[in-house]
PLY file of the C-alpha trace (Angstrom):
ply
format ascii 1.0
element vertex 137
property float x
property float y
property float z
element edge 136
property int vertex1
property int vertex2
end_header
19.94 5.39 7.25
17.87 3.27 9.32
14.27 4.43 8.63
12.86 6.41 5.36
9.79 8.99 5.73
6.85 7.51 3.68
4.69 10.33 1.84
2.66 9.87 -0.74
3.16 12.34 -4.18
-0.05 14.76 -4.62
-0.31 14.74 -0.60
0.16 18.13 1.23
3.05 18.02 3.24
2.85 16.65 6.75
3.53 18.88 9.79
5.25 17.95 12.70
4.14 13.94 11.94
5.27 11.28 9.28
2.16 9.05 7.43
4.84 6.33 7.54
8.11 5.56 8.67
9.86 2.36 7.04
12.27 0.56 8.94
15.39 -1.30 7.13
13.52 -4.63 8.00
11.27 -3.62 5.52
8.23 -2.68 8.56
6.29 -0.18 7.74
3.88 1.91 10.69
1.62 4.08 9.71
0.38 7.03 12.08
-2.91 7.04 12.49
-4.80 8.37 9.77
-8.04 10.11 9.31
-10.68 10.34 6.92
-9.45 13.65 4.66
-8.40 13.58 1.05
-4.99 14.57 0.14
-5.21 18.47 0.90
-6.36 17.25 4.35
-9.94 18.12 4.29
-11.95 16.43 5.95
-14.57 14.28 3.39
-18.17 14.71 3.66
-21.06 12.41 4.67
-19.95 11.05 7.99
-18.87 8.18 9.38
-18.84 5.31 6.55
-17.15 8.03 3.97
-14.33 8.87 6.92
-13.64 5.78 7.54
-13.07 4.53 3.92
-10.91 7.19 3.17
-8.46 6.67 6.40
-8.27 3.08 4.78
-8.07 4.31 1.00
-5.16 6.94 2.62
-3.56 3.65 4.75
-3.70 1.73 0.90
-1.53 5.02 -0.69
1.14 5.27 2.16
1.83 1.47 1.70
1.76 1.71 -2.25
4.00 4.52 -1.65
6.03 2.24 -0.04
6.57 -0.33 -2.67
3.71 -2.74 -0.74
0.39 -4.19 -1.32
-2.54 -4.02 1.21
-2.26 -7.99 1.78
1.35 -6.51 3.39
-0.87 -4.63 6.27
-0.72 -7.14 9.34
-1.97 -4.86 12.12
-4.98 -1.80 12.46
-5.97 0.00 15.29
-8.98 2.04 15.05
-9.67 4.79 17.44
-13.86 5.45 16.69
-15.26 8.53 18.83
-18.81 7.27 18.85
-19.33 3.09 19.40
-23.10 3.43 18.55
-22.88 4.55 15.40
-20.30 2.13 14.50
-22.11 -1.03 16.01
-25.01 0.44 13.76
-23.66 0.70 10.51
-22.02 -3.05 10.57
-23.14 -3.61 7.26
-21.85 -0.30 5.58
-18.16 -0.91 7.39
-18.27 -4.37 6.41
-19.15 -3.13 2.43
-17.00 -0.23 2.77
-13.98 -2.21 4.38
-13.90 -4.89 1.45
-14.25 -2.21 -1.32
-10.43 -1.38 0.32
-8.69 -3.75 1.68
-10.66 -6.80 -0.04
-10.24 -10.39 1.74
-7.51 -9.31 3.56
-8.11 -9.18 7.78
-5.14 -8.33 9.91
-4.95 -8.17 13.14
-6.76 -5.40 14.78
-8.28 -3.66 17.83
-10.59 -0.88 18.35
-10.49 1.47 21.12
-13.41 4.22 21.84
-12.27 7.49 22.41
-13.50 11.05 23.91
-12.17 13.00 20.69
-9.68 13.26 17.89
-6.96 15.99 17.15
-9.06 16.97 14.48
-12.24 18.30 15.54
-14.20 16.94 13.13
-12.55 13.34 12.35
-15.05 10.40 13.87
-11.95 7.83 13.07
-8.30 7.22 12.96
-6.73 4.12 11.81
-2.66 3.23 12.31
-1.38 0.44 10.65
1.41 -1.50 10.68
2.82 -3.43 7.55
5.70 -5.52 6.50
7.08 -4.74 2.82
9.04 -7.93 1.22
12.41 -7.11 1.18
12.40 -3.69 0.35
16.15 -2.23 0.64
15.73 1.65 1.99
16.62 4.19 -0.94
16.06 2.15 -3.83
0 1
1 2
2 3
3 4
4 5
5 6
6 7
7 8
8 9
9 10
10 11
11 12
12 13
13 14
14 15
15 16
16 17
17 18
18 19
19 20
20 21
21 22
22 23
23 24
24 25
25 26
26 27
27 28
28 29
29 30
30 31
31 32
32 33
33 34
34 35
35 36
36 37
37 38
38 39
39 40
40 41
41 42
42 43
43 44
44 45
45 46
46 47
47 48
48 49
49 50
50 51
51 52
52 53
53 54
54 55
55 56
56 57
57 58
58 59
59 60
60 61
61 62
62 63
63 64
64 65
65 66
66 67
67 68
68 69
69 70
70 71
71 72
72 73
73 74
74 75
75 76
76 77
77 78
78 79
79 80
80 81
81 82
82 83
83 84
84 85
85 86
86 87
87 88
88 89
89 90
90 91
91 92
92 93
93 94
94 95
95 96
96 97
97 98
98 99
99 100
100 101
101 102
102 103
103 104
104 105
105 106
106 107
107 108
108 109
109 110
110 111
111 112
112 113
113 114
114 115
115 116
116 117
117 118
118 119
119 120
120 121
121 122
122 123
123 124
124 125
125 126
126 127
127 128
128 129
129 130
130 131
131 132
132 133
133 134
134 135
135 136
């Protein structure tokens, strides 16, 4: 085997997608994820709350894994509306730390039209690297 399907336990079962794939190297990408829970609705109060869960859900995929979020080297965020992002700096500043701590990867951030989901205002893929974690054990 040269990749293994990353899902976390307690998450409905992903259609037609994978949260993570893990490569024998021990890199882990994550499709992009959005801000629902783990029975993929959607959670409430906007922006800051959608975005902090698409990082809490990014956290559980590389747990999953066998990683730790100082593993996470890359995130791309795709952000439907740039204004309200640029104005809630200090909330995605707060509400990134409360996740992912210290830790900055790498990342970009592209504005986009829409989202698969309808009503997702973010998606976040990441891309880790996981020690020396042997596939299947």
């Amino acid at each position: 085997m040269t990749h293994e399907t990353i899902h976390p336990s307690g998450w409905l079962p992903a259609k037609g997608y994978a949260n993570g794939m893990l490569t024998k190297d021990g890199t882990l990408h994550i499709g992009g994820q959005i801000g629902w829970d783990e029975n993929k609705q959607i959670v409430e109060g906007g922006f800051i709350p959608q975005m902090t869960q698409a990082l809490r859900n990014i956290a559980a995929i590389v747990e999953t894994a066998g990683g730790q979020i100082s593993d996470v080297t890359r995130l791309t965020w795709f952000v439907t509306n740039k204004a309200e992002y640029v104005a809630h700096q200090a909330e995605v500043g707060r509400a990134y730390r409360d996740v992912f701590g210290k830790h900055f990867p790498a990342m970009s951030m592209i504005i986009v039209s829409g989202l698969v989901e309808d009503d997702a205002l973010i998606e976040i893929e990441a891309t880790a690297h996981i020690g020396d974690f042997a596939l299947g054990s």
